[in-house]
C-alpha positions as CSV (number, residue, x, y, z in Angstrom):
1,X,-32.0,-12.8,-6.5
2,X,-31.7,-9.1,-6.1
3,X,-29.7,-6.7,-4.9
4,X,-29.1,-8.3,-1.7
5,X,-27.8,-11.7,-2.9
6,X,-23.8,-11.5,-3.4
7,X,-23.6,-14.6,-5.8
8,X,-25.2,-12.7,-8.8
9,X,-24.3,-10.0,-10.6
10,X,-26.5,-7.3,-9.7
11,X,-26.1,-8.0,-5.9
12,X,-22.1,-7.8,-6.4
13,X,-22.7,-4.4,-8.0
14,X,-24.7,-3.0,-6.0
15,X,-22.1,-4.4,-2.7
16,X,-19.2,-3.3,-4.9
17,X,-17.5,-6.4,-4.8
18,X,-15.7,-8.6,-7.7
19,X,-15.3,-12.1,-7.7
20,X,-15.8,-15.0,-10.4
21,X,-19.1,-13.5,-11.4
22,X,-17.9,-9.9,-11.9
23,X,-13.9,-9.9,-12.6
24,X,-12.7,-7.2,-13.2
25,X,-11.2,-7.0,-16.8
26,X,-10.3,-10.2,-19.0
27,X,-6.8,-10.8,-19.3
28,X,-5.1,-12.2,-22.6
29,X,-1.7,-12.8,-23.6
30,X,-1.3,-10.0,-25.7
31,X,-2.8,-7.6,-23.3
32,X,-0.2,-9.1,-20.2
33,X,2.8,-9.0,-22.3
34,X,2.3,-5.1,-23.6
35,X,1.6,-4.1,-19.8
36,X,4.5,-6.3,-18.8
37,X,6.9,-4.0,-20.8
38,X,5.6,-0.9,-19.9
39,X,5.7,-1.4,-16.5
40,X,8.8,-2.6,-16.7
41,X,10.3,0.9,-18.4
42,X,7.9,2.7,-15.4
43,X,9.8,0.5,-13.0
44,X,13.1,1.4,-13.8
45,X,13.4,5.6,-13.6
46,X,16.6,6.9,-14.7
47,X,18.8,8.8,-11.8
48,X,19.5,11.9,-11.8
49,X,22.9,13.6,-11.4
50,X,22.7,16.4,-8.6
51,X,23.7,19.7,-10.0
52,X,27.3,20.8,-10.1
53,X,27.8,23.3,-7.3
54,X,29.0,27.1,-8.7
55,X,32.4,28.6,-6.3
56,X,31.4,31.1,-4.0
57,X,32.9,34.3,-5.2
């Protein structure tokens, strides 16, 4: 139960893995819903209008 054994903690940091021992963050409602809308205004940039041209001269 060391390093070596990927079923514990220590062993899944040292590998670098995640899993049900090591998840990576805890998610709650409150947290999904505020990321939700941001990446949803992220999502959607505006477009851009190309620049009007000048006449030659």
């Amino acid at each position: 139960m060391g390093k070596g054994d990927k079923k514990t903690r220590k062993g899944k940091t040292y590998s670098g893995s995640y899993g049900n021992i090591r998840p990576h963050a805890i998610k709650t409602d409150a947290a999904t819903k505020t990321v939700s809308k941001a990446a949803a205004k992220k999502a959607a940039p505006a477009v851009k209008k190309p620049a009007a041209k000048k006449p030659a001269a």
